[in-house]
VOTI-491846 format. One record per residue (C-alpha): x, y, z; residue number from 1; chain. Coordinates in pm, 1 decimal. Example, Ala and Ser with C-alpha at 12.3 -4.5 7.8 and 13.67 -1.06 7.14 Angstrom:
residues 2
((1230.0 -450.0 780.0) 1 A)
((1367.0 -106.0 714.0) 2 A)
***
This chain:
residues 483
((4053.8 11541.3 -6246.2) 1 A)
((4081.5 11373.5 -6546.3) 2 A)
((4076.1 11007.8 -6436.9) 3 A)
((3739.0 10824.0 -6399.3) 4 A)
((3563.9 10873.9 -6099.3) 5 A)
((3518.9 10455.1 -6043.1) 6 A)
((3918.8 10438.9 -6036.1) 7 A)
((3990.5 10753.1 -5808.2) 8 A)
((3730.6 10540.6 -5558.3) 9 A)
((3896.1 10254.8 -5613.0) 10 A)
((4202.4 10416.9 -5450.5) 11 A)
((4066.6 10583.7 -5173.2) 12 A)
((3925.4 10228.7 -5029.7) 13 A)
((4274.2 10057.3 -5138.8) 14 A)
((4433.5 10325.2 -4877.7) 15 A)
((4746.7 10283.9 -5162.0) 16 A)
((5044.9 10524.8 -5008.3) 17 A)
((5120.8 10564.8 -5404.7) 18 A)
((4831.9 10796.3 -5406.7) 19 A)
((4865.6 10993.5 -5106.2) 20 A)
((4862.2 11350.3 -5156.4) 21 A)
((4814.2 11320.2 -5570.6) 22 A)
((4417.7 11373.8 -5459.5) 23 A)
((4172.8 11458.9 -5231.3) 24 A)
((3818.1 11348.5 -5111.0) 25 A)
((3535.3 11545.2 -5002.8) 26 A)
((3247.3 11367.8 -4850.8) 27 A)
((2958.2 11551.1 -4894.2) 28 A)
((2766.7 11348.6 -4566.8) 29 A)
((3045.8 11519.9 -4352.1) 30 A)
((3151.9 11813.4 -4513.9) 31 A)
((3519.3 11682.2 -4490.9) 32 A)
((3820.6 11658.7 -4726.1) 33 A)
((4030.9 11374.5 -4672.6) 34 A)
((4398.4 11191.3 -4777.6) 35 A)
((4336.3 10880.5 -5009.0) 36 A)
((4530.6 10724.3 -4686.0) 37 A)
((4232.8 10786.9 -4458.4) 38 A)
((4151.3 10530.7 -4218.4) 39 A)
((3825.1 10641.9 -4152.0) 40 A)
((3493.4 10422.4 -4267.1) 41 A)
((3462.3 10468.7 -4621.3) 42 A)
((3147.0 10653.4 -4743.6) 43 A)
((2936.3 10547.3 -5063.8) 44 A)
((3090.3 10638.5 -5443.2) 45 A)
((2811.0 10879.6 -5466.7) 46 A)
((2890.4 11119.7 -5134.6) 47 A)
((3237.7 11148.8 -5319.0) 48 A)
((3375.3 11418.3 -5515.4) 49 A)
((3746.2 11407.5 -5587.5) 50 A)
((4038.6 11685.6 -5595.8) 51 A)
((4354.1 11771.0 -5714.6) 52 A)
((4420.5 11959.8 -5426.7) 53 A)
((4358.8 12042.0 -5059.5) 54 A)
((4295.7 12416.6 -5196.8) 55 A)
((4035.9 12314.4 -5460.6) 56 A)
((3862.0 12087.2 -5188.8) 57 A)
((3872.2 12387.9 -4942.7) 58 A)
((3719.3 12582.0 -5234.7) 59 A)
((3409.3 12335.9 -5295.9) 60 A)
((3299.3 12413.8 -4879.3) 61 A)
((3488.8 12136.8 -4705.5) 62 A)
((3669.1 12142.2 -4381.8) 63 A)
((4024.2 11895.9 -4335.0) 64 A)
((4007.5 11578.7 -4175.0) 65 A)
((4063.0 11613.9 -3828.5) 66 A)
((4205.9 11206.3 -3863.4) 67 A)
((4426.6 11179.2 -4165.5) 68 A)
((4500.2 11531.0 -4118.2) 69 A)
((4561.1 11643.7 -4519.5) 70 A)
((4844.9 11886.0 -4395.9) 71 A)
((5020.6 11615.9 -4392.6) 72 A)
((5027.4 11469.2 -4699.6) 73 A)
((5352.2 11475.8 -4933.9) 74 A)
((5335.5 11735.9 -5264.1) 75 A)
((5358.4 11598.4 -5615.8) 76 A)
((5670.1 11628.7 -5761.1) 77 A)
((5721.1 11907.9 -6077.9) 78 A)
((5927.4 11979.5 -6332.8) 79 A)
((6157.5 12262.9 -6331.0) 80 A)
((5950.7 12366.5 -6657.8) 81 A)
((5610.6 12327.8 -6523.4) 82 A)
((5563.6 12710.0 -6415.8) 83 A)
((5233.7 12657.9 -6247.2) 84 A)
((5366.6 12374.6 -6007.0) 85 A)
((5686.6 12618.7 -5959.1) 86 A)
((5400.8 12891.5 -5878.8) 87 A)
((5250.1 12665.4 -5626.6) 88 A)
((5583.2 12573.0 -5466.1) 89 A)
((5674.2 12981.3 -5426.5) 90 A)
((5333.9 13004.8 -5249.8) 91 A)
((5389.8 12742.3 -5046.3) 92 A)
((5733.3 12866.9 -4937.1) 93 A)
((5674.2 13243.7 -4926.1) 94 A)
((5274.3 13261.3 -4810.8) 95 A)
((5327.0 13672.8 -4699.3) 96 A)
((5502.8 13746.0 -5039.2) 97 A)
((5271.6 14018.8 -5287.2) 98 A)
((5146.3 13861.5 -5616.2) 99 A)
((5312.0 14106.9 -5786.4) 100 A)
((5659.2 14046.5 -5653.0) 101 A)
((5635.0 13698.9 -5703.2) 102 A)
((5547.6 13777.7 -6073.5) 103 A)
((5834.7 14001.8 -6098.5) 104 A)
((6072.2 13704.9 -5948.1) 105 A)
((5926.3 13482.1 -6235.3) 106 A)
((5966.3 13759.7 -6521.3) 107 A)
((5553.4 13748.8 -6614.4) 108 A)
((5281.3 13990.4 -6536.0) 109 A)
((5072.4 13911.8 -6182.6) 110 A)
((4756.6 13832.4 -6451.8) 111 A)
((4941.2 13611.3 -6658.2) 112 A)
((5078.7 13422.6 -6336.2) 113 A)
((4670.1 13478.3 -6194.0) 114 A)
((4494.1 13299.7 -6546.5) 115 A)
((4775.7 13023.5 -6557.5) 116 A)
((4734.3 12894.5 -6221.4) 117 A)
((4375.9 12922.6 -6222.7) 118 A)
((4342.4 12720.6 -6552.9) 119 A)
((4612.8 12456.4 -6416.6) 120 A)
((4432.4 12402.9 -6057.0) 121 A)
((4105.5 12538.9 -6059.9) 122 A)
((4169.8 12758.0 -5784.0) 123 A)
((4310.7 13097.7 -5760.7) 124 A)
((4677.5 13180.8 -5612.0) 125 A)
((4457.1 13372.4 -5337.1) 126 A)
((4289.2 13113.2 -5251.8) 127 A)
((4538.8 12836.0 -5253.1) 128 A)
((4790.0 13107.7 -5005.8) 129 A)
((4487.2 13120.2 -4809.1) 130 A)
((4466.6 12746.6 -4804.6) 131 A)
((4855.0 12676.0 -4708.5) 132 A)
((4818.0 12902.9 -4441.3) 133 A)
((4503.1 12783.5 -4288.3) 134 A)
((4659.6 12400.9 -4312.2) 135 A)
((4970.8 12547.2 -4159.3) 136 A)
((4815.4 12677.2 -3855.8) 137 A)
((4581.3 12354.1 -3799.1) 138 A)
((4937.0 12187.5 -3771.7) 139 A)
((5042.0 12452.7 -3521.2) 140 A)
((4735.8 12416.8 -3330.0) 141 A)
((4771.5 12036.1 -3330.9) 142 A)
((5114.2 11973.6 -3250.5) 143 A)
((5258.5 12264.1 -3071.3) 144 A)
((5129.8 12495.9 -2755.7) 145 A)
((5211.6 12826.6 -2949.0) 146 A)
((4983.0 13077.5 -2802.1) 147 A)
((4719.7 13201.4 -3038.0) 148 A)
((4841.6 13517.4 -3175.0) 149 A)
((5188.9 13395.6 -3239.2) 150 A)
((5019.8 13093.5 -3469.9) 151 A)
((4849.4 13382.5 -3660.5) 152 A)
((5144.6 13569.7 -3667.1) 153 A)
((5369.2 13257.1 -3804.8) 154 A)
((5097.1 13175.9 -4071.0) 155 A)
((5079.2 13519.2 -4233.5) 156 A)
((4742.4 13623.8 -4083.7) 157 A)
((4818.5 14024.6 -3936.4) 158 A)
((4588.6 14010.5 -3663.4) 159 A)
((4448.4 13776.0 -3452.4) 160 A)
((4060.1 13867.9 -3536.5) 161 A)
((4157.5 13817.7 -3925.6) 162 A)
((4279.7 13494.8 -3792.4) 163 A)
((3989.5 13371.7 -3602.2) 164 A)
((3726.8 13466.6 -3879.6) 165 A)
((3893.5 13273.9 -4116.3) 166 A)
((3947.8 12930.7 -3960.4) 167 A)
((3549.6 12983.7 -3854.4) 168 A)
((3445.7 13089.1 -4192.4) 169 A)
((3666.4 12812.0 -4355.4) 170 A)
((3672.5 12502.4 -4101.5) 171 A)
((3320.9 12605.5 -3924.2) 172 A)
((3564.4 12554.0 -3574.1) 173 A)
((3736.4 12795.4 -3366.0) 174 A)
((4063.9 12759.3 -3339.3) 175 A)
((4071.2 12746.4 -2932.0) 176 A)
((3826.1 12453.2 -2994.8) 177 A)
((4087.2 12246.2 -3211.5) 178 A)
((4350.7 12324.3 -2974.5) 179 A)
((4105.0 12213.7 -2665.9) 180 A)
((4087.5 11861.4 -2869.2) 181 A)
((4503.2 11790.0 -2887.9) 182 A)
((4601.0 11557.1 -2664.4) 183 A)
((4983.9 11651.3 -2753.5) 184 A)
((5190.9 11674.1 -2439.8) 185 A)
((5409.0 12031.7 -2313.4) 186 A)
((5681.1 12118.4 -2533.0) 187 A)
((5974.7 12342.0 -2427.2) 188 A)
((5895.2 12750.8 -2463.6) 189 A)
((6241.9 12762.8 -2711.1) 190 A)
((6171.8 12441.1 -2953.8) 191 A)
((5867.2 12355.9 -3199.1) 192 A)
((5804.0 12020.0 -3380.8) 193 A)
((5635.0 11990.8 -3713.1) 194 A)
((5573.9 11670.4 -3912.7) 195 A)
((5629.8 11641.0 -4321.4) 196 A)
((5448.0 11324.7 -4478.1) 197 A)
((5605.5 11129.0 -4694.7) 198 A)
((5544.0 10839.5 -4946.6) 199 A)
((5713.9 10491.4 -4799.3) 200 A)
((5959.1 10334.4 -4853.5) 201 A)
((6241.2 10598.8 -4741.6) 202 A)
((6565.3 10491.6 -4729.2) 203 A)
((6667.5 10715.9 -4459.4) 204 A)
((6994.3 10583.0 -4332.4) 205 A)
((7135.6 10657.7 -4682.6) 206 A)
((7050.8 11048.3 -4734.6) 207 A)
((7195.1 11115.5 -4384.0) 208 A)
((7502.8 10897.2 -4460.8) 209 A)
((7503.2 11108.2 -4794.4) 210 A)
((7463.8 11428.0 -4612.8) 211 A)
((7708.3 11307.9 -4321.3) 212 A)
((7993.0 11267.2 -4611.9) 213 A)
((7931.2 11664.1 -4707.8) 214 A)
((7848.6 11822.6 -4407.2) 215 A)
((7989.7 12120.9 -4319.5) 216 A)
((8142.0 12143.1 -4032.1) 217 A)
((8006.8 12384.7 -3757.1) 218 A)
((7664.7 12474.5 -3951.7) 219 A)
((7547.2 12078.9 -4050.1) 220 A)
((7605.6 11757.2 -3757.9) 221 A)
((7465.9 11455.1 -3829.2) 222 A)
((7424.6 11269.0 -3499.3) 223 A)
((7191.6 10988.1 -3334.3) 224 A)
((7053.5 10945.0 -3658.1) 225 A)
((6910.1 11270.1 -3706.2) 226 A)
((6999.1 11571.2 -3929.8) 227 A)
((7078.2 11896.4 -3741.7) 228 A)
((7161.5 12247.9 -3867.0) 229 A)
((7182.6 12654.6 -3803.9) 230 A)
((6958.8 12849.2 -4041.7) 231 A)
((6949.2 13207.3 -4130.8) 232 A)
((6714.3 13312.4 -4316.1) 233 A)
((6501.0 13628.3 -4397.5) 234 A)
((6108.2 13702.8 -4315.9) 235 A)
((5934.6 13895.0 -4576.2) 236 A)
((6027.4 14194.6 -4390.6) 237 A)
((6369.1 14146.2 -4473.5) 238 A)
((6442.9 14102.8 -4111.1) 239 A)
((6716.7 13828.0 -4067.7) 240 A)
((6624.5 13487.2 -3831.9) 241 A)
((6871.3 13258.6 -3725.8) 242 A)
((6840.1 12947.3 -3492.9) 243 A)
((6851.7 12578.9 -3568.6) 244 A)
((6648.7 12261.6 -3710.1) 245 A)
((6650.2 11962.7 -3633.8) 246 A)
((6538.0 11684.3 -3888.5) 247 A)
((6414.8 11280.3 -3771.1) 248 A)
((6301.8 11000.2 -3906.5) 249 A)
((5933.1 10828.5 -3779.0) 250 A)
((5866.8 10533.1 -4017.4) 251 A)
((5555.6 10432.4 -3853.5) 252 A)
((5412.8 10765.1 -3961.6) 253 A)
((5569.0 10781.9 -4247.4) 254 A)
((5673.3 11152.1 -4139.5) 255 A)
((5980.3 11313.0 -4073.9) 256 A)
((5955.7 11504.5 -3764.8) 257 A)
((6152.9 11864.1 -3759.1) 258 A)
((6210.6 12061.4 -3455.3) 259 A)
((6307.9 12423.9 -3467.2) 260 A)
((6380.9 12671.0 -3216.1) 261 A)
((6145.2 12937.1 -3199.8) 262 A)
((6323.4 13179.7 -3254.3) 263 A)
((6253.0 13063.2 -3657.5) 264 A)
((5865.7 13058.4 -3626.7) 265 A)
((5827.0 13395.5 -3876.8) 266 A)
((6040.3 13218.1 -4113.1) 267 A)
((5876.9 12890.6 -4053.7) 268 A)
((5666.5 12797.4 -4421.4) 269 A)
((5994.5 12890.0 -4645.8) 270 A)
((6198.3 12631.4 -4350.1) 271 A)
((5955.0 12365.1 -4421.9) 272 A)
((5939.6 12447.5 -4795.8) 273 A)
((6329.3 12398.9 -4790.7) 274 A)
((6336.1 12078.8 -4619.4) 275 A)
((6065.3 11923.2 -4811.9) 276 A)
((6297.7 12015.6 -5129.1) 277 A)
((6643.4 11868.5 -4942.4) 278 A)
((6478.7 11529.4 -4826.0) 279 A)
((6284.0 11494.6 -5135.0) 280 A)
((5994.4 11410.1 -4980.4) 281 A)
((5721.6 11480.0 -5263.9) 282 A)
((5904.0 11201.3 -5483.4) 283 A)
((5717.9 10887.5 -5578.2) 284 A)
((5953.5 10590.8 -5494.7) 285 A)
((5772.2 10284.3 -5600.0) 286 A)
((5693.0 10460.4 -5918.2) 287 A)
((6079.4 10543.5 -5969.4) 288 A)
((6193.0 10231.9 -5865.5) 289 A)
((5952.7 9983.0 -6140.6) 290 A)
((6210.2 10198.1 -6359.3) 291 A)
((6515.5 10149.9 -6223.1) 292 A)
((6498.0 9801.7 -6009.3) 293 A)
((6661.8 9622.6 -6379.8) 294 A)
((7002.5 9852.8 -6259.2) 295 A)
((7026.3 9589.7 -5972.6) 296 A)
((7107.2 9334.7 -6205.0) 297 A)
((7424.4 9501.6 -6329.4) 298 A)
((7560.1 9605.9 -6029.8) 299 A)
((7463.7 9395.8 -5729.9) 300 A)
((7356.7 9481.6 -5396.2) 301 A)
((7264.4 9830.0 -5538.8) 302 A)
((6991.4 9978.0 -5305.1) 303 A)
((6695.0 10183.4 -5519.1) 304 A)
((6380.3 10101.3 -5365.4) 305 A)
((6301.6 10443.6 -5152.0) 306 A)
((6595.1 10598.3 -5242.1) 307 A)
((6589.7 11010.8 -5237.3) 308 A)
((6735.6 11270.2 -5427.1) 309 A)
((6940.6 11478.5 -5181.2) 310 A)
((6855.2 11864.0 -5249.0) 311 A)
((6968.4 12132.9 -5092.0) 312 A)
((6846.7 12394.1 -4776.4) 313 A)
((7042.7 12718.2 -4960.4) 314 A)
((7091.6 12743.4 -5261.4) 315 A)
((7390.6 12995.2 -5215.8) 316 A)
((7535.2 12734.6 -5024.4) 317 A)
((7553.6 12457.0 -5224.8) 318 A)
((7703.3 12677.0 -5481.3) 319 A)
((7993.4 12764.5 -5341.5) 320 A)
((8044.6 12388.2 -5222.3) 321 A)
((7976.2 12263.8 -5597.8) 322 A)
((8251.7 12490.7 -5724.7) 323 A)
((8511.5 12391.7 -5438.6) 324 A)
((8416.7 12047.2 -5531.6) 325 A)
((8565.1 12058.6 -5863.0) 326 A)
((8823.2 11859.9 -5926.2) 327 A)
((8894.3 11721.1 -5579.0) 328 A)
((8763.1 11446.0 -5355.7) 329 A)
((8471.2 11515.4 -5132.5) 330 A)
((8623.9 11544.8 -4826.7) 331 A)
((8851.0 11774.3 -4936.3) 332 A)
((8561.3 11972.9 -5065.9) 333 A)
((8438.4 11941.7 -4691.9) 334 A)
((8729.1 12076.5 -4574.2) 335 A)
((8738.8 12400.3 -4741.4) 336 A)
((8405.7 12486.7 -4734.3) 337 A)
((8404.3 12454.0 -4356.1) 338 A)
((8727.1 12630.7 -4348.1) 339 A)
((8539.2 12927.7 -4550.5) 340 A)
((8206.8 12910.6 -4352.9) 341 A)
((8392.5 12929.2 -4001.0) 342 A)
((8626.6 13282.5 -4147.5) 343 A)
((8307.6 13449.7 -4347.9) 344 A)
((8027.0 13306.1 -4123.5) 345 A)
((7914.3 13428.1 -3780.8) 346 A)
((7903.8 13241.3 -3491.8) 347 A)
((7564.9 13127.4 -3319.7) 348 A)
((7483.4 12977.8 -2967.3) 349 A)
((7196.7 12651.9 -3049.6) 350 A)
((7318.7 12439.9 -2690.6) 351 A)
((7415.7 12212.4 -2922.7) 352 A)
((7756.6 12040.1 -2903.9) 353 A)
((7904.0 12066.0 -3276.4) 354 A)
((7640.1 12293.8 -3436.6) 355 A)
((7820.6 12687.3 -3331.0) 356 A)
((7838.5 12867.9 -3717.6) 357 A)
((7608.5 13040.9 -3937.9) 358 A)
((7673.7 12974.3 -4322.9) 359 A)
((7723.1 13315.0 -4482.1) 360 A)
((7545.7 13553.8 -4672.1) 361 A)
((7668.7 13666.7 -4991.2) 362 A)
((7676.8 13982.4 -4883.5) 363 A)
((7869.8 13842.6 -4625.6) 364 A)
((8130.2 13689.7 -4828.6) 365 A)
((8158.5 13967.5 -5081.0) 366 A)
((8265.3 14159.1 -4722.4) 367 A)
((8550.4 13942.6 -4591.3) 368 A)
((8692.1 13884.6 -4950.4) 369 A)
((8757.2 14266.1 -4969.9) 370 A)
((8974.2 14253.6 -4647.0) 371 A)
((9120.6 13872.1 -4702.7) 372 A)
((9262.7 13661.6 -4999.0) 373 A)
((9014.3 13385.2 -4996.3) 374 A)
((9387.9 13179.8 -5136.8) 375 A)
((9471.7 13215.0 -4760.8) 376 A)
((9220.9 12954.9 -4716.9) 377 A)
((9381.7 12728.3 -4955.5) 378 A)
((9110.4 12836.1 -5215.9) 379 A)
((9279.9 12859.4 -5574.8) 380 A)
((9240.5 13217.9 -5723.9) 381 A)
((9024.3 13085.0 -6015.0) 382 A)
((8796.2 12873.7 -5734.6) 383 A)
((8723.0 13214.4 -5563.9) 384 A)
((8705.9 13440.4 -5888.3) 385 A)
((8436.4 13180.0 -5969.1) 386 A)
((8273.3 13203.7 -5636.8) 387 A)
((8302.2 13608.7 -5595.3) 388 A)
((8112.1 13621.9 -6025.8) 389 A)
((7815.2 13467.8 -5919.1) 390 A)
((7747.1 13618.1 -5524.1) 391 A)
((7764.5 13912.6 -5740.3) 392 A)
((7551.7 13780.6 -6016.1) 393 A)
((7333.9 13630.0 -5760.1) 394 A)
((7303.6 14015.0 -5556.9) 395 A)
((7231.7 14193.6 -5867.6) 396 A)
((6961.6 13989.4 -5946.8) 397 A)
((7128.1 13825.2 -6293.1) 398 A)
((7131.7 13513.0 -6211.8) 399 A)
((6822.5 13354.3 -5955.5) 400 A)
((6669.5 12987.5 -5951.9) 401 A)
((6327.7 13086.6 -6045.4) 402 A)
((6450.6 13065.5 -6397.4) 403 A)
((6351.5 12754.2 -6617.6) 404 A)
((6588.9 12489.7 -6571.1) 405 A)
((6776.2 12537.9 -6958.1) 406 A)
((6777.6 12935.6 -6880.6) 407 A)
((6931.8 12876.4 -6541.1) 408 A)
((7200.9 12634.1 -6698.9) 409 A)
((7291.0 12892.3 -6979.0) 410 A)
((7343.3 13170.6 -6696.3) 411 A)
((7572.9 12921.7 -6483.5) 412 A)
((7789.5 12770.0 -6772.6) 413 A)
((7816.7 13138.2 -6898.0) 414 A)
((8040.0 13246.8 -6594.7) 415 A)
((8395.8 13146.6 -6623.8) 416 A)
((8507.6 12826.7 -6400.7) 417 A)
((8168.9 12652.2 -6402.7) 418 A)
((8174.9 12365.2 -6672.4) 419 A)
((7953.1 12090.0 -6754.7) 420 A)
((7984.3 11872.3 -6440.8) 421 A)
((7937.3 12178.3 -6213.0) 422 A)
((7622.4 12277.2 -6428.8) 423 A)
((7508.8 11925.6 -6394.5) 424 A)
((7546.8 11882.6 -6018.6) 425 A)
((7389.1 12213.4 -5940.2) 426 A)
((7090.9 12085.3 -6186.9) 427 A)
((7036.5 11792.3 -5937.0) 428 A)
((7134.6 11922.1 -5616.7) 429 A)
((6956.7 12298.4 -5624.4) 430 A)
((6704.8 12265.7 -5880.8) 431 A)
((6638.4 11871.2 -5829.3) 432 A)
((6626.7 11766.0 -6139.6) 433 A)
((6550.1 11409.8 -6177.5) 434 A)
((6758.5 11321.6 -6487.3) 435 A)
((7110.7 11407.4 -6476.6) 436 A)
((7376.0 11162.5 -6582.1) 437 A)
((7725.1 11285.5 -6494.3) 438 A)
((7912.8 11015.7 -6699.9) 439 A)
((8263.1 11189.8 -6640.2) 440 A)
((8218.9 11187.5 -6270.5) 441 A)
((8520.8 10973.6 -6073.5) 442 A)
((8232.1 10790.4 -5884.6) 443 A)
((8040.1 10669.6 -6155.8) 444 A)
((8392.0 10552.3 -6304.5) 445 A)
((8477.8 10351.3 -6031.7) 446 A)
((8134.4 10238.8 -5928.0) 447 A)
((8125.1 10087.4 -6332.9) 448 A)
((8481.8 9996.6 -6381.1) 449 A)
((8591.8 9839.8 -6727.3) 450 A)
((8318.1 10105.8 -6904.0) 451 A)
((8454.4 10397.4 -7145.7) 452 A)
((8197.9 10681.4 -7158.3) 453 A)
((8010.3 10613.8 -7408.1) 454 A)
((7934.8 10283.6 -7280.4) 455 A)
((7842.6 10424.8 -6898.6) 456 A)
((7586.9 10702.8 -7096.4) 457 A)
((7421.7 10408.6 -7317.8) 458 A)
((7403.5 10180.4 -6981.1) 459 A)
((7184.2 10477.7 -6848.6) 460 A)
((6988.3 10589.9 -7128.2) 461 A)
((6750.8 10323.2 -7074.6) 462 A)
((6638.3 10468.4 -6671.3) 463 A)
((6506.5 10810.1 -6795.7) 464 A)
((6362.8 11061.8 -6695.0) 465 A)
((6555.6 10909.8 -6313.6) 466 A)
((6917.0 10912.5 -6379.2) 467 A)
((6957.6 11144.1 -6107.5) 468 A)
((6834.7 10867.7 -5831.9) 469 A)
((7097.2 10592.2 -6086.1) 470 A)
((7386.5 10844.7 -5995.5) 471 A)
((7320.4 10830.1 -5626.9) 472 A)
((7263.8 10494.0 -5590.2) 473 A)
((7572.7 10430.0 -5750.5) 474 A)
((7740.0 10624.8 -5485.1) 475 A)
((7552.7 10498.4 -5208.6) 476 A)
((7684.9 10155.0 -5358.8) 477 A)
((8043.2 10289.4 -5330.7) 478 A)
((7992.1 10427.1 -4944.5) 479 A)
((7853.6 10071.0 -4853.5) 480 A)
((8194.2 9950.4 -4954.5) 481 A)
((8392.0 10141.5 -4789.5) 482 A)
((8259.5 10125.7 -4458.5) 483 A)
***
């Protein structure tokens, strides 16, 4: 930590939200590691010792706090550049995957990946997989009445002895003891409920009236002011899962609560990864909006303060919506790709009214477009030959979103039908990239009327690096109005 000591204190008494999750603080009286948000009495300067993260902490000899619970505290947001956060974030959302494939996925050597992490966080990638896992199943244990074994089983640990010795030789507490001291009541056998923390203020109704304009119909339903959707994804056996989430708002927590069938639970840290990434949830609002709040004065009534980036919960998906997109209003964007996902997808019983399709795989797709014209779905021919060049590029391994961010854009603008505002939306929406300005989009246009392009890009030049959050605000701003 390279900020004084005096100042990191100084934050930890404030109990500042700003902070929450940017450090940690072990108290060497207890032998606990706590958020900055802790509402716990406040020990002396001197039993403090500060840390960039919950690993590091873990590393030093101290257990989590059993009141601000740290696995709940929100990530810090990373550049699509910064390889060791993107290391962390892999970690995070693929705990079971081998060091060395995960260094193959990034296109280094598992010791270059090892030294570079190490020197960035002060931990290993062992140990901070070790850490994830261990936080994971304290949340388990906490909120849910999973049996033992299949917590150990959902947070990478093979048996349930490996299990046991390390929350004892970690947390000096048995698991069964922690679960003895939740006072959480019965949930049903087929649905779990995790909480993600957040950093207030969260302008919630606006990403799920964002999301509710795009959904697809049959796999996303946006109802009672909560987010629902199927899922099918893979465990790192390759084995396919499929069920359904469902995502809510509690502001008094600042958490959002997600409830999954169970059904998911071996795919459960790459679920949670995904969400964290689509409701932007490591993003530092107060810090974005002291740049952006002069925008207000140019168009009125424009709301920025806890305003999130939308991202996205496949990145497959959103692909193929981005290139039906082009060129044609959003709901007619909607349309096709719901008409698409209901003749490629499979179909999926969740009990819940609206929600009956699973999205499909590329494999998938690359299957029904040999037996049926995807132009029989009112798809233009050079919409699908689009689509069809990168599920290909995407299967043979060409093209994948572990790249840097200006590598990733020179492999998408390099395959035919996918131009600069394509390139750009996929920047914000799959690799959540903070600063795109889409100056030729319709919305901006008619959110900034009387502007020629030149005029919209120097209006924005002055909110960098958060153009991204500009763009949607300005199409929140156009939603108000119409409703």
């Amino acid at each position: 930590m390279l900020v004084k000591k005096e100042n990191l204190y100084q934050a930890f008494l404030s109990q500042d939200a700003r902070f929450d999750g940017r450090f940690f603080v072990g108290v060497s009286s207890t032998g606990i590691y706590c958020r900055p948000v802790c509402k716990a009495k406040k020990p002396a300067i001197d039993n403090c010792t500060f840390f960039e993260t919950a690993a590091a902490a873990q590393k030093a000899g101290y257990r989590p706090c059993l009141l601000c619970r740290p696995e709940l505290a929100p990530g810090c947001f990373s550049a699509r550049d910064d390889l060791p956060a993107q290391i962390m974030n892999a970690l995070k959302e693929n705990p079971e995957e081998s060091l060395e494939a995960l260094a193959k996925r990034f296109g280094y050597t598992s010791r270059h990946l090892r030294r570079l992490f190490l020197k960035e966080y002060h931990v290993s990638m062992v140990q901070f997989r070790l850490t994830c896992r261990l936080l994971l199943a304290k949340q388990l244990l906490t909120d849910t009445r999973l049996s033992m074994l299949d917590v150990a089983l959902a947070c990478g640990f093979n048996s349930l002895r490996r299990f046991n010795d390390a929350f004892l030789r970690h947390y000096h507490l048995s698991p069964l003891r922690l679960r003895k001291d939740s006072q959480n009541p019965q949930e049903p056998q087929d649905t779990i409920t995790l909480y993600l923390g957040y950093r207030p203020p969260y302008l919630w109704d606006a990403i799920l009236q964002f999301l509710k304009k795009r959904a697809i119909v049959g796999v996303e339903l946006i109802e009672d002011h909560c987010y629902f959707r199927t899922v099918n994804l893979k465990d790192h056996h390759g084995v396919p899962c499929t069920g359904w989430l469902k995502v809510s708002h509690h502001p008094k927590n600042h958490t959002l609560a997600v409830g999954v069938s169970a059904s998911l639970l071996p795919v459960l840290s790459k679920l949670l990864t995904r969400i964290t990434r689509m409701f932007d949830l490591d993003a530092q609002p107060l810090a974005i909006y002291e740049t952006l709040q002069n925008m207000e004065t140019l168009k009125p009534k424009l709301d920025l303060c806890g305003l999130r980036l939308p991202g996205c919960f496949d990145d497959f998906e959103m692909l193929v919506r981005t290139v039906l997109g082009q060129q044609i209003t959003v709901a007619a964007a909607g349309t096709l790709t719901s008409r698409l996902a209901k003749a490629a997808g499979t179909s999926i019983e969740t009990g819940i009214s609206g929600l009956d399709t699973l999205f499909f795989t590329p494999e998938q797709l690359l299957t029904y477009a040999q037996k049926n014209q995807l132009g029989s779905l009112g798809i233009i021919r050079q919409r699908a030959d689009t689509i069809l060049a990168f599920t290909k590029a995407l299967l043979d391994g060409s093209l994948n979103f572990t790249l840097p961010a200006s590598d990733l854009l020179s492999k998408l603008l390099a395959i035919k039908g996918i131009g600069s505002w394509s390139a750009g939306y996929i920047s914000m929406r799959i690799v959540n990239d903070p600063d795109v300005f889409l100056a030729d989009d319709a919305g901006i246009n008619k959110a900034l009327p009387g502007y020629t392009r030149k005029e919209i890009l120097q209006l924005a030049e002055p909110y960098q690096p958060w153009r991204s959050y500009v763009m949607i605000g300005l199409w929140h701003s156009l939603a108000k109005e119409e409703s």
